[in-house]
Backbone as ProteinMPNN parsed JSONL, in Angstrom:
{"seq_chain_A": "XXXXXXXXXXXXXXXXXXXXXXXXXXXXXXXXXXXXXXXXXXXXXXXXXXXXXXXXXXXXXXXXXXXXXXXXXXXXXXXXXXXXXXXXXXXXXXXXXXXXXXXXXXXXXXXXXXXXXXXXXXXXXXXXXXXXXXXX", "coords_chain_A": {"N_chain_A": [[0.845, -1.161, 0.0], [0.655, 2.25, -0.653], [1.457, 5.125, 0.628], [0.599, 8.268, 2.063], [1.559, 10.693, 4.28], [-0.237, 12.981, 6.268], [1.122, 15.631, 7.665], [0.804, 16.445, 10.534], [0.241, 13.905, 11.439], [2.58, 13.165, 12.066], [3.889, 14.8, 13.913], [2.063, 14.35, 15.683], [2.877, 11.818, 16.454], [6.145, 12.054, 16.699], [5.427, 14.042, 19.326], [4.418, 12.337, 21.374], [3.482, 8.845, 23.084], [1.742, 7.019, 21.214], [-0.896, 5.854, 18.819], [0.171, 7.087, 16.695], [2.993, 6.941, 16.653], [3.423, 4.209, 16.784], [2.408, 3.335, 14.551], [4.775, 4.683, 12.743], [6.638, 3.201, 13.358], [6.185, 0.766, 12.918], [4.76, 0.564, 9.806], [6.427, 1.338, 8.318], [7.96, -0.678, 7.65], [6.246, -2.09, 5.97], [4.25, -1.009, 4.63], [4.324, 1.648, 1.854], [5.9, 4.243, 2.365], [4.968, 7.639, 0.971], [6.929, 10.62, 0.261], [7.562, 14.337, 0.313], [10.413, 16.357, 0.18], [9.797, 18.965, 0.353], [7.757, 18.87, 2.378], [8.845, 17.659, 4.796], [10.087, 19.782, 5.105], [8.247, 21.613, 6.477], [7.66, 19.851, 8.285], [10.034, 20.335, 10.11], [9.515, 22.798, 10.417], [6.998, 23.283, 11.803], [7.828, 21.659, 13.97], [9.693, 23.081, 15.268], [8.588, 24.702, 17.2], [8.582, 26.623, 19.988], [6.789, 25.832, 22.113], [5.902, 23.043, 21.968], [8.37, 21.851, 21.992], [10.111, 20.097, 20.844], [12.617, 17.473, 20.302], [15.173, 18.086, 17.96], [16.939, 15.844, 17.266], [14.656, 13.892, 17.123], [12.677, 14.303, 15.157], [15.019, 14.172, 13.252], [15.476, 11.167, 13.48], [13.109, 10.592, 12.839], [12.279, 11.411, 9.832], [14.771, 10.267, 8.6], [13.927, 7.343, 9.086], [11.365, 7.462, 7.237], [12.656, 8.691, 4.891], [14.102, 6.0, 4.213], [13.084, 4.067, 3.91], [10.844, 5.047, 2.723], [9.531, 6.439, -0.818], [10.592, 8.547, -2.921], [9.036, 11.667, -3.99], [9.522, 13.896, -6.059], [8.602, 15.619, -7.942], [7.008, 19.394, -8.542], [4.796, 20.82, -6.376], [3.218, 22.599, -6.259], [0.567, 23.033, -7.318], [-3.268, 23.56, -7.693], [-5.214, 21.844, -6.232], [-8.042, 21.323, -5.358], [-8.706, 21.267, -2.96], [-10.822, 22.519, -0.007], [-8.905, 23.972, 2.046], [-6.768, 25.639, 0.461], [-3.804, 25.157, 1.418], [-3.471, 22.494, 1.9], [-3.082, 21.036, -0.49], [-1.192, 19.955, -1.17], [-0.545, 17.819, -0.061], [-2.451, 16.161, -1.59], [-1.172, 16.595, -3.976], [1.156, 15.178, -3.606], [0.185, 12.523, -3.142], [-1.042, 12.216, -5.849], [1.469, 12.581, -7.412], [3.176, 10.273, -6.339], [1.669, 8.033, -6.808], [-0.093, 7.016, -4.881], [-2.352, 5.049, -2.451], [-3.778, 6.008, -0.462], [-4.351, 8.557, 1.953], [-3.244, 9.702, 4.341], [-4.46, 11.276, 7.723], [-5.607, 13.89, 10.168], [-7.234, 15.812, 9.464], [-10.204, 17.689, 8.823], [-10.377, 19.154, 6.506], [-9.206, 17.796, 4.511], [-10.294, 15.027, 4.961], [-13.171, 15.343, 3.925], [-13.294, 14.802, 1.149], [-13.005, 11.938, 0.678], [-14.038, 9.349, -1.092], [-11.182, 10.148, -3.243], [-10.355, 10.876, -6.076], [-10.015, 7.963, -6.256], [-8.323, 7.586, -4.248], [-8.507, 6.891, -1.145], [-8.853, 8.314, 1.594], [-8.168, 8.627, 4.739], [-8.864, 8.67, 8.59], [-6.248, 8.304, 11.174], [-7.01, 5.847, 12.963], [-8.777, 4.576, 11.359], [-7.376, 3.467, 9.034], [-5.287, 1.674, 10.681], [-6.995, 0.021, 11.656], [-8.478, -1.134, 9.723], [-6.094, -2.465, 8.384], [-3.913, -3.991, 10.187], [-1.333, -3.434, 11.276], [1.467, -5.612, 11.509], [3.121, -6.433, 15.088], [1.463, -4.587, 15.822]], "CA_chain_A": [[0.0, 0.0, 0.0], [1.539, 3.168, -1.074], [0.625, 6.085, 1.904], [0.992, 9.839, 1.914], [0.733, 10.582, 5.666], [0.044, 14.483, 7.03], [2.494, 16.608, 8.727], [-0.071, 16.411, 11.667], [0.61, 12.621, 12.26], [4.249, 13.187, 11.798], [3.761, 15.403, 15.101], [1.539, 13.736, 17.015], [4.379, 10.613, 16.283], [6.781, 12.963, 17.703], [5.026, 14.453, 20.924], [3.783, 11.401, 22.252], [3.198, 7.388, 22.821], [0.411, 5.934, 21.14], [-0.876, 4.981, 17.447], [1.005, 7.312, 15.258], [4.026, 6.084, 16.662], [3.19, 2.826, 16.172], [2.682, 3.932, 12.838], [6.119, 5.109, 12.286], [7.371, 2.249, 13.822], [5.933, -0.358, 12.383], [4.611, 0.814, 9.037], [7.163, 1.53, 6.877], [8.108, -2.166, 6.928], [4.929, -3.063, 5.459], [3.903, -0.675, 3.369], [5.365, 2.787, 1.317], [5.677, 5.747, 2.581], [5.674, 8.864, -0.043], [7.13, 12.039, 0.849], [8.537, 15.289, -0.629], [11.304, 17.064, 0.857], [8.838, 20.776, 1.318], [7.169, 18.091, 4.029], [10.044, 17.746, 5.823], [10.464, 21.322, 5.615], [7.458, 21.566, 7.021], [7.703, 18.955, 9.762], [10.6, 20.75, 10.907], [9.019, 24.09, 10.447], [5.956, 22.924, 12.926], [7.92, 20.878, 15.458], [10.451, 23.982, 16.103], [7.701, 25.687, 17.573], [8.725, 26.575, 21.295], [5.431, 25.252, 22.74], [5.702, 21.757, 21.403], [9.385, 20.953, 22.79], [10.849, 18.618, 19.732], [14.367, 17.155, 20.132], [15.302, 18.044, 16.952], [17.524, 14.415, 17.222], [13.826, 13.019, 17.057], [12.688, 14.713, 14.024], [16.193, 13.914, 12.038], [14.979, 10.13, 13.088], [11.564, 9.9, 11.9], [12.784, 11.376, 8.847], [15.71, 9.33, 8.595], [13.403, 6.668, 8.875], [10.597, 7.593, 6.031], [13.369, 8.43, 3.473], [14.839, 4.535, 4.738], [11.938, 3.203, 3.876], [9.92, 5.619, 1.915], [9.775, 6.829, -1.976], [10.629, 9.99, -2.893], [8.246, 12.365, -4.69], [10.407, 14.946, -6.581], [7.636, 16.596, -8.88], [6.829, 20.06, -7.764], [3.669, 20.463, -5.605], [2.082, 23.762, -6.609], [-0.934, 22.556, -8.256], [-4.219, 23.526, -7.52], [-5.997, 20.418, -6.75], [-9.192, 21.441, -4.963], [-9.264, 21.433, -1.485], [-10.952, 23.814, 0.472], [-7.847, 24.726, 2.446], [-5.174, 25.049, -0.463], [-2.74, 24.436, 1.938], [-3.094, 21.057, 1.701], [-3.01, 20.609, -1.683], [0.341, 19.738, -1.634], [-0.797, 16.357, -0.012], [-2.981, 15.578, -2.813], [-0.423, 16.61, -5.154], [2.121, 14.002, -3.431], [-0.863, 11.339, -3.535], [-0.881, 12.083, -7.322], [2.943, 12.162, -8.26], [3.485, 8.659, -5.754], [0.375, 6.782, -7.428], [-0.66, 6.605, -3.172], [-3.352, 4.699, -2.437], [-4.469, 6.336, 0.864], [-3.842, 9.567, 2.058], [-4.017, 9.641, 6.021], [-4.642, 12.445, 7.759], [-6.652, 14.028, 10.734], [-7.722, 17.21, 8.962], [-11.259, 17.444, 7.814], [-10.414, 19.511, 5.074], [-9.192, 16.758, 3.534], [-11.594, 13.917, 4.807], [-14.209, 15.343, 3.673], [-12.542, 14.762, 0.104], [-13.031, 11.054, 0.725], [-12.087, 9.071, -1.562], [-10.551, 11.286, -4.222], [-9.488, 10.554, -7.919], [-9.696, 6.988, -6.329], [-7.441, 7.752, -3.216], [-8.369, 6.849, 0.19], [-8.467, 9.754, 2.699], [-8.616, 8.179, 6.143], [-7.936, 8.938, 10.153], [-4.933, 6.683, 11.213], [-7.65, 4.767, 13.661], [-9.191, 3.67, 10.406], [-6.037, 2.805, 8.355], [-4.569, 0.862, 11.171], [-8.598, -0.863, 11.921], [-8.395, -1.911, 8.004], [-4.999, -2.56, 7.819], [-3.517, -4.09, 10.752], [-0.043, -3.454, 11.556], [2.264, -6.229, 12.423], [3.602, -6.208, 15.69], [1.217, -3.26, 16.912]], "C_chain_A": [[0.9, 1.235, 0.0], [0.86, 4.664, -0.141], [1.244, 7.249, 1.719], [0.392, 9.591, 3.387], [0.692, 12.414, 6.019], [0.808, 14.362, 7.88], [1.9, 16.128, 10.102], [0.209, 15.048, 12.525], [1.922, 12.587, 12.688], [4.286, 13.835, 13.318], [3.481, 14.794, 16.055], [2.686, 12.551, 17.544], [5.696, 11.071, 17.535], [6.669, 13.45, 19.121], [4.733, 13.365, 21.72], [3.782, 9.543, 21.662], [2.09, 7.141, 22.533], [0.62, 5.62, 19.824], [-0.277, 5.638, 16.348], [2.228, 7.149, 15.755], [4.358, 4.982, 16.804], [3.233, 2.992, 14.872], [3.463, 3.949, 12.049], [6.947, 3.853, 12.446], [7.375, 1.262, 12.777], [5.745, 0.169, 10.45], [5.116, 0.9, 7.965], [8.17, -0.261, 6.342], [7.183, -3.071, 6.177], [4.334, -2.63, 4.398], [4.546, 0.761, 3.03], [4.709, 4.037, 1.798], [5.878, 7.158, 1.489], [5.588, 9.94, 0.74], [7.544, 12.854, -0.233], [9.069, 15.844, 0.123], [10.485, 18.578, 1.253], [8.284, 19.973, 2.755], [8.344, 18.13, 5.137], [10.794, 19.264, 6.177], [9.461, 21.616, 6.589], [7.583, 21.463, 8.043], [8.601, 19.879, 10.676], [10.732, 22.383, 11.479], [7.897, 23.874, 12.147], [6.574, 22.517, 14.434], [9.067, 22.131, 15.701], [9.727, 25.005, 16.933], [7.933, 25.611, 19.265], [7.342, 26.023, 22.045], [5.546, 24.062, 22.427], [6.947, 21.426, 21.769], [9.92, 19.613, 22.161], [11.615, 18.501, 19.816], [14.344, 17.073, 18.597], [16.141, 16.734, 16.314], [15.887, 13.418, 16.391], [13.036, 12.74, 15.732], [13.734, 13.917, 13.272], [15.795, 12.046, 12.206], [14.136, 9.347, 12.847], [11.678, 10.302, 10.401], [13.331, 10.536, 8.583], [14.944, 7.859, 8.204], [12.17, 6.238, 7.654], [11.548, 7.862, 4.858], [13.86, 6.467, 3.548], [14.322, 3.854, 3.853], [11.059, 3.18, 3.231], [10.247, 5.457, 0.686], [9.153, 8.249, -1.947], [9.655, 10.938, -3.789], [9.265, 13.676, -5.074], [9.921, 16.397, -7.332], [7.281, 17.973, -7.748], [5.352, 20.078, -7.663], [2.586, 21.853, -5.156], [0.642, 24.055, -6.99], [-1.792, 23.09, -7.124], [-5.568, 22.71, -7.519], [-7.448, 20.12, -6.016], [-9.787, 21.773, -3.037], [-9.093, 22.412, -0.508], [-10.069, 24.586, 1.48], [-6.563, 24.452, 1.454], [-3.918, 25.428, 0.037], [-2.244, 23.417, 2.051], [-3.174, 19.78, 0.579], [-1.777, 19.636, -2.235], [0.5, 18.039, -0.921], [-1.561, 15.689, -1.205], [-1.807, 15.514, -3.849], [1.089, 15.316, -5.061], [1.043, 12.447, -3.583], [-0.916, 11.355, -4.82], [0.298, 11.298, -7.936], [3.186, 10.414, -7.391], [2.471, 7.656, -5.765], [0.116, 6.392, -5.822], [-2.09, 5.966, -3.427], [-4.343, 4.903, -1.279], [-3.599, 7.471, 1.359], [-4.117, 9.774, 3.696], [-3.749, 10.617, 6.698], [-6.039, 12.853, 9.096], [-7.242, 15.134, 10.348], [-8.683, 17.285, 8.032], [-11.557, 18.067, 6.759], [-10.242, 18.577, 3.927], [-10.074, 15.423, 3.812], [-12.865, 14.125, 4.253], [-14.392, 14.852, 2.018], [-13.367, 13.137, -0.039], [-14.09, 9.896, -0.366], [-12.529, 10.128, -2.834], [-9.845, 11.082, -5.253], [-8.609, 9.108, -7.027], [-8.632, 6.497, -5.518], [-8.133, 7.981, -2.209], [-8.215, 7.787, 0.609], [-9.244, 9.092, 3.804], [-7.786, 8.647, 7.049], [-6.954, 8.058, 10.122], [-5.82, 5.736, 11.782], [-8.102, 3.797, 12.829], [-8.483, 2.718, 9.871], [-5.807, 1.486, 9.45], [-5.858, -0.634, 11.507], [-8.54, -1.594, 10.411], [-7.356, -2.614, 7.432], [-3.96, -2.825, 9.028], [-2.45, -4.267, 10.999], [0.837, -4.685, 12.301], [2.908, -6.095, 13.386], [2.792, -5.063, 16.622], [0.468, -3.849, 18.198]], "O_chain_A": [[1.914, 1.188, 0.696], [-0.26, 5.089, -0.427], [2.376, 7.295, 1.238], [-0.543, 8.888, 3.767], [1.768, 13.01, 5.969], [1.16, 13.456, 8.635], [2.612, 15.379, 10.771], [0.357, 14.958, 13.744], [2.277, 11.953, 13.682], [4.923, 13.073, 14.044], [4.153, 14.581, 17.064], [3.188, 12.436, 18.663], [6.01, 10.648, 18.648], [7.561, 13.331, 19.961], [4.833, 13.562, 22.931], [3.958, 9.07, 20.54], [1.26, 6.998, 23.43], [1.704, 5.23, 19.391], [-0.135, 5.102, 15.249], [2.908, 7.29, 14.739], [5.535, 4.658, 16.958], [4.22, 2.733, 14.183], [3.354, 3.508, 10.905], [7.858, 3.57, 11.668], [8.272, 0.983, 11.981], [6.799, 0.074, 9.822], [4.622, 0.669, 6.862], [8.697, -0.709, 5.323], [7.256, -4.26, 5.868], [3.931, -3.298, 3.446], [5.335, 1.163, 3.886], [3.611, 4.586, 1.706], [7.013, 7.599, 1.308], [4.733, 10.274, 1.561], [7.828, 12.462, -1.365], [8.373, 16.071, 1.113], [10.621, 19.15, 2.335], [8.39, 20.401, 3.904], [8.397, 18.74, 6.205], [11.596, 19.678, 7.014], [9.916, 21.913, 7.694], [7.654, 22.37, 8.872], [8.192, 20.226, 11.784], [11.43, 22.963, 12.312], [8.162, 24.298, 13.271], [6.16, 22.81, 15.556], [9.395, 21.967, 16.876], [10.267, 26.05, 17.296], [7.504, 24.616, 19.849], [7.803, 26.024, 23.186], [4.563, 23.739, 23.094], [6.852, 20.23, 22.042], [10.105, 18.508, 22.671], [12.181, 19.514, 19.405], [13.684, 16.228, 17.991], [16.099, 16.519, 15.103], [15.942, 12.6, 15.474], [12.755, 11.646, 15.244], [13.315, 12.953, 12.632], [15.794, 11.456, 11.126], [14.082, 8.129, 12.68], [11.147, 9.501, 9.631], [12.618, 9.614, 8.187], [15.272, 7.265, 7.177], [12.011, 5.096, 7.223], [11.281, 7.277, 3.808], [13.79, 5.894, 2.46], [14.923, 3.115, 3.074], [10.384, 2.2, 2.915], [11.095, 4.592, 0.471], [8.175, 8.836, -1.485], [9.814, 10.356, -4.862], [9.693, 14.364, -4.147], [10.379, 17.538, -7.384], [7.254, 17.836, -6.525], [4.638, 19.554, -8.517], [1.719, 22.059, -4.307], [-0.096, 25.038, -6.939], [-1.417, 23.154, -5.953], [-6.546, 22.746, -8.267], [-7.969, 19.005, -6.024], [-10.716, 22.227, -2.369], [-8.081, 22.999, -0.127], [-10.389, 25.736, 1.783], [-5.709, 23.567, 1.5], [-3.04, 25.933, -0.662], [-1.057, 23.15, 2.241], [-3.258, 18.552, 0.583], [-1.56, 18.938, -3.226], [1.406, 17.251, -1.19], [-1.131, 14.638, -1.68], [-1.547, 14.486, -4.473], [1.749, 14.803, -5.965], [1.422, 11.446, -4.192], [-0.817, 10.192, -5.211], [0.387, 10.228, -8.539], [3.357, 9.445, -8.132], [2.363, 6.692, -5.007], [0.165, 5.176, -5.638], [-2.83, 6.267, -4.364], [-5.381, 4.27, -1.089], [-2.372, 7.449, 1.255], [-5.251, 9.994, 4.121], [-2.652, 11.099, 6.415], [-7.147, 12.318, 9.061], [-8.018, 15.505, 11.229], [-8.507, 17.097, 6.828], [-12.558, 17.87, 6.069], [-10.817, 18.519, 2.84], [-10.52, 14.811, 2.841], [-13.637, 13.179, 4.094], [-15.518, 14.547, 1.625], [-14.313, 13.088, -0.825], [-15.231, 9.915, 0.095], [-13.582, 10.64, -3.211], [-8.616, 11.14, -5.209], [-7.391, 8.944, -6.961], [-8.04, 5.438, -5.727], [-8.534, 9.135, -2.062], [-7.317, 8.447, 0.087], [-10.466, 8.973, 3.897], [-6.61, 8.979, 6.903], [-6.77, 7.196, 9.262], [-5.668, 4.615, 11.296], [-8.049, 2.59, 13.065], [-8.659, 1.507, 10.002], [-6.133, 0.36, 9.074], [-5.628, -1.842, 11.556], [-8.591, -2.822, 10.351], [-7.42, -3.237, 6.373], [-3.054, -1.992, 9.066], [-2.205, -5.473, 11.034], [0.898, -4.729, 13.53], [3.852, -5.404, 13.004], [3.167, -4.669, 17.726], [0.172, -3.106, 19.134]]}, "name": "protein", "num_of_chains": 1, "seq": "XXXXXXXXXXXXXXXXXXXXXXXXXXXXXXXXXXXXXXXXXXXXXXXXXXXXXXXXXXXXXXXXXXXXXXXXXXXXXXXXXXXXXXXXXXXXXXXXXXXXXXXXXXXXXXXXXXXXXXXXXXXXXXXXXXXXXXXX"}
């Protein structure tokens, strides 16, 4: 299964123990992670945020770990691809260029999308309920 995951999980992963770091954990041995390097700008845009308290060590190894493991999306991610916050277009547009087959995500701008030019848009509770992670 080929997964685009939001910044948002990438965080929660980060701040805390539960299912999106299971996620991280487990996941990328099972199925593909696509990214684009602006995400990771991103990620490390969000988690430097003095209120949120990221070892930036922790960041460099959940990265570390989705390039490991992932495939890279290179195409640029400007497009205008519909959704009503086009901020997060730039997930659709990585669900495009990495033929993804599920786009996961807690942001109901984009669930409401669901599914989308034939792409999955689910919570992680779902994903992981449909798609049970070895080892979780």
């Amino acid at each position: 299964m080929r997964v685009v995951v939001d910044t948002n999980l990438m965080i929660r992963a980060l701040l805390s123990v539960g299912p999106a770091r299971t996620f991280f954990r487990l996941a990328p041995l099972q199925h593909m992670i696509v990214y684009h390097q602006e995400q990771f700008a991103e990620l490390r845009d969000v988690a430097a945020r003095p209120r949120l308290r990221i070892a930036t060590t922790a960041i460099d190894e959940l990265v570390a770990r989705i390039v490991r493991y992932g495939t890279e999306v290179t195409s640029a991610l400007d497009e205008s691809l519909g959704c009503r916050d086009p901020n997060d277009d730039y997930l659709l547009a990585m669900a495009v260029a990495g033929a993804a087959d599920v786009i996961l995500t807690e942001d109901d701008d984009l669930l409401v999308l669901d599914p989308w030019r034939q792409v999955r848009v689910v919570r992680l509770f779902q994903f992981m309920r449909d798609y049970p992670l070895v080892g979780a």
